[in-house]
Steps between C-alpha positions, in 0.01 A plus 500: 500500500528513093829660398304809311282567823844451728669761233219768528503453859857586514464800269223619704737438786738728381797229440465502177550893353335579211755691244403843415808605320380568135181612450503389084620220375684667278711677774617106591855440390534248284750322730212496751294322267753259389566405824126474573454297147737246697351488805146434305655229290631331778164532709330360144728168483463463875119526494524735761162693373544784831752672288246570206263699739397863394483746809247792561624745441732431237872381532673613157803293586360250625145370408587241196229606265647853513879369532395298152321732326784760526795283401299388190420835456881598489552219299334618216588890493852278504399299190326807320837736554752230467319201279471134589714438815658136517 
């Protein structure tokens, strides 16, 4: 079985739980995401592709092209209020 079938199977399973807690991404704390942006990066330099998956519907904290897109988005209301950050 191919590890994306064997995850879906588990989420439709109901061992994997899908999180519901923020409905927004904005509503994600950024220590959530940080946390999440290091859980990606490590997935990323272990080619371990499962953790890049997008679920239906949506996981704010979770699903990496929303995760991504909202700490880049932070990022730069942090470099428009604040200037360059080093």
């Amino acid at each position: 079985m191919s590890g994306l079938f064997s995850l879906l199977k588990r989420e439709l399973d109901g061992e994997i739980a899908m999180s519901t807690k923020y409905t927004d991404p904005k509503l994600v704390p950024t220590s959530a995401l940080i946390e999440r942006l290091k859980e990606l990066a490590d997935a990323v330099a272990k080619g371990n592709r499962d953790e890049l998956t997008m679920r239906i519907p949506a996981e704010v904290d979770r699903d990496a092209d929303i995760v991504l897109a909202e700490a880049a988005r932070r990022l730069e209301w942090m470099m428009g209020r604040f200037g360059y950050l080093l």
